[in-house]
N, C-alpha and C positions, 0 to 999 in steps of 0.2 A: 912784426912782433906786436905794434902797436895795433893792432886792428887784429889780431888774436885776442888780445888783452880785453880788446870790446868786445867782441862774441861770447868769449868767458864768462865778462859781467852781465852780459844781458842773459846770459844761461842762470844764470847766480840769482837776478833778480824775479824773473819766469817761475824758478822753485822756491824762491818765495814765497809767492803768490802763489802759486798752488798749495805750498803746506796750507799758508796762514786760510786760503778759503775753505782746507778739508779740516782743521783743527775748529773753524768759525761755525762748519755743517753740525760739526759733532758735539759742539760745545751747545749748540741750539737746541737739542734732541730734547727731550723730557728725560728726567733721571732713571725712569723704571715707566716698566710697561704698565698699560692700563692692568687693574685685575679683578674688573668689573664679574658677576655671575657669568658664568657660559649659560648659553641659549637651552630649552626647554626643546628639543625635537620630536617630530610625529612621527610616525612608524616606518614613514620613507625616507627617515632623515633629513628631512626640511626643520628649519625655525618653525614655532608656534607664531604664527601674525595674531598683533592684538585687533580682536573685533571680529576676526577670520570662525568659523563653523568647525568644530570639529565631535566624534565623537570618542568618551573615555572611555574604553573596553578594559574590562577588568582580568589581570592573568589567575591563568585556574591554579589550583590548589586544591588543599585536604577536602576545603567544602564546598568544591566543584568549582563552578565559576567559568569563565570566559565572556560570560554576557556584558551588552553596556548600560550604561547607568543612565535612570529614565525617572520619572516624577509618580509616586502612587500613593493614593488616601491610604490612612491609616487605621488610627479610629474614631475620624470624622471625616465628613468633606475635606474642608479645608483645615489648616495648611498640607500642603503635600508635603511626602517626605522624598526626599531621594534614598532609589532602590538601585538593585544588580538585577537585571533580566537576568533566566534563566538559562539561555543558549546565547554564544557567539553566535551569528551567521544567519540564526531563527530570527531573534530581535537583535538588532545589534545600539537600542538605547536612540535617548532625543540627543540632538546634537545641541554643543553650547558653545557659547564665548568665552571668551577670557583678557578682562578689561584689570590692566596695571592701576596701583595707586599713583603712577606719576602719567603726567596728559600723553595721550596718542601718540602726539606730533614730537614726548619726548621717550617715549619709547615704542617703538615698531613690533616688536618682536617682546616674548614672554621670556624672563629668565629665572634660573634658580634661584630658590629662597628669595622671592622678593615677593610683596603683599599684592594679591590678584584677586579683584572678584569674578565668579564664577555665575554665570547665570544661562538657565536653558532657553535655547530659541525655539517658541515652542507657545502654543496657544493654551491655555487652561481654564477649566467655569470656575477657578480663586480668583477673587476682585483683589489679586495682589501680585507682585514682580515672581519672576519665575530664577531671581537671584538665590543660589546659597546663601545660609545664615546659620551657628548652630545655635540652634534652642534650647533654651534653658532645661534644667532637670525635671526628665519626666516622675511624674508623680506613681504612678504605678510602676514601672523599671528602675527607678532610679539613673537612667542612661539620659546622655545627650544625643540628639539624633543631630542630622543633617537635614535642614528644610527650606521649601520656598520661603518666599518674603523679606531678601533681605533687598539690601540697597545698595546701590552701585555710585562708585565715587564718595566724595566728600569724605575721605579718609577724617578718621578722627574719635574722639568718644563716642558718639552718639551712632555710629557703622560698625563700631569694632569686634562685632560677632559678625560681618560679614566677609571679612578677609581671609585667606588662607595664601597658603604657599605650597609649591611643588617641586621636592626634593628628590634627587638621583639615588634611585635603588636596585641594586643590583647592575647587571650586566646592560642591560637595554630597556628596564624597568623604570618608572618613577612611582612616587608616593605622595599625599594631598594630608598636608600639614595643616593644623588649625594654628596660632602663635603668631597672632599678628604684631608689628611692630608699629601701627599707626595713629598711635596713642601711649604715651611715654607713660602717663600716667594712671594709666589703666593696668589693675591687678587681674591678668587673664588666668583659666589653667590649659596650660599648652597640652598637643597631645597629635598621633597621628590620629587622620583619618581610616577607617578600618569597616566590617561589616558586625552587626548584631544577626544572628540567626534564628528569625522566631517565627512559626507556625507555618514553615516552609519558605518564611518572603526573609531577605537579606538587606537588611537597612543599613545606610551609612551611620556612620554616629564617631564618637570620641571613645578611642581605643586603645590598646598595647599594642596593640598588633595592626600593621599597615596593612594598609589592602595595594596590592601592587597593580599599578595602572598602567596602559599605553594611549597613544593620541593619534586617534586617524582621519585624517585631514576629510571633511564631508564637500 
């Protein structure tokens, strides 16, 4: 009876020790799950890598479209503006990066709604970066266009027309935000990215209306 009574105990102390280390696992957990942005995907379903080549093909609509978005004079040499080629398939656009406001090493991959510059990898005769920027108000349009020259990194006042963000639209669609957050104290006017239609060429600019894009890994 007496050596019953110890197997007992030692059974008794055993579920102890096991509760107390599975209440100790759970008691360690973090309260709630991360609910960081989800990832920005390319057309194969992969993450965007930051740094990584890709290009943004524009979904067609009322006024055509398919084409990718590439760098073309306007009405000067320089700066270029960024355009919508005319055909998917024909041109399918230069390919670009896409570098986070926070360093490399702490983000890998592109995500939703957060501040990313955008710049084409891509040679041009502008003695300037080949970053998105939006430009101030055109004087004959009254529009803001989308243009080379902006600058990459150094998040802050002095960059803060060169950031945008890229928001989930539609089914398998995304759209390219102007509304950056990297600068607290900067009075911006937010807006999507969208197209201007004038004398046949489709320029980017500051819009109502998105222009729905996809990402294919180059």
């Amino acid at each position: 009876m007496g050596s019953d009574m110890r197997v007992n105990s030692l059974k008794s102390v055993l579920l102890l020790c096991v509760l107390s280390s599975s209440t100790h696992g759970i008691s360690s957990q973090p309260a709630g799950v991360s609910t960081s942005n989800p990832a920005v995907l390319d057309t194969d379903g992969h993450e965007i890598q930051t740094g990584s080549k890709y290009i943004i093909l524009a979904a067609q609509d009322s006024n055509g479209g398919g084409g990718g978005l590439a760098l073309a004079p306007k009405d000067r040499p320089c700066p270029l503006y960024v355009t919508v080629e005319n055909l998917e398939g024909y041109n399918n656009g230069l390919p670009v990066k896409f570098m986070p406001s926070a360093e490399p090493r702490q983000q890998a991959i592109i995500t939703q709604s957060t501040d990313v510059n955008v710049a084409f990898y891509t040679a041009t005769i502008c003695v300037q970066s080949t970053a998105w920027k939006l430009g101030s108000v055109d004087e004959t349009t009254g529009r803001r266009y989308v243009v080379s020259g902006g600058a990459t990194g150094r998040p802050g006042a002095e960059t803060v027309s060169s950031w945008f963000r890229v928001e989930k639209q539609g089914g398998s669609g995304y759209r390219l935000v102007f509304c950056p957050g990297v600068c607290s104290a900067c009075r911006v006017a937010c807006g999507n990215v969208g197209v201007f239609n004038e004398n046949g060429k489709r320029w980017l600019g500051l819009t109502d209306e998105p222009l729905v894009v996809r990402f294919k890994k180059v």
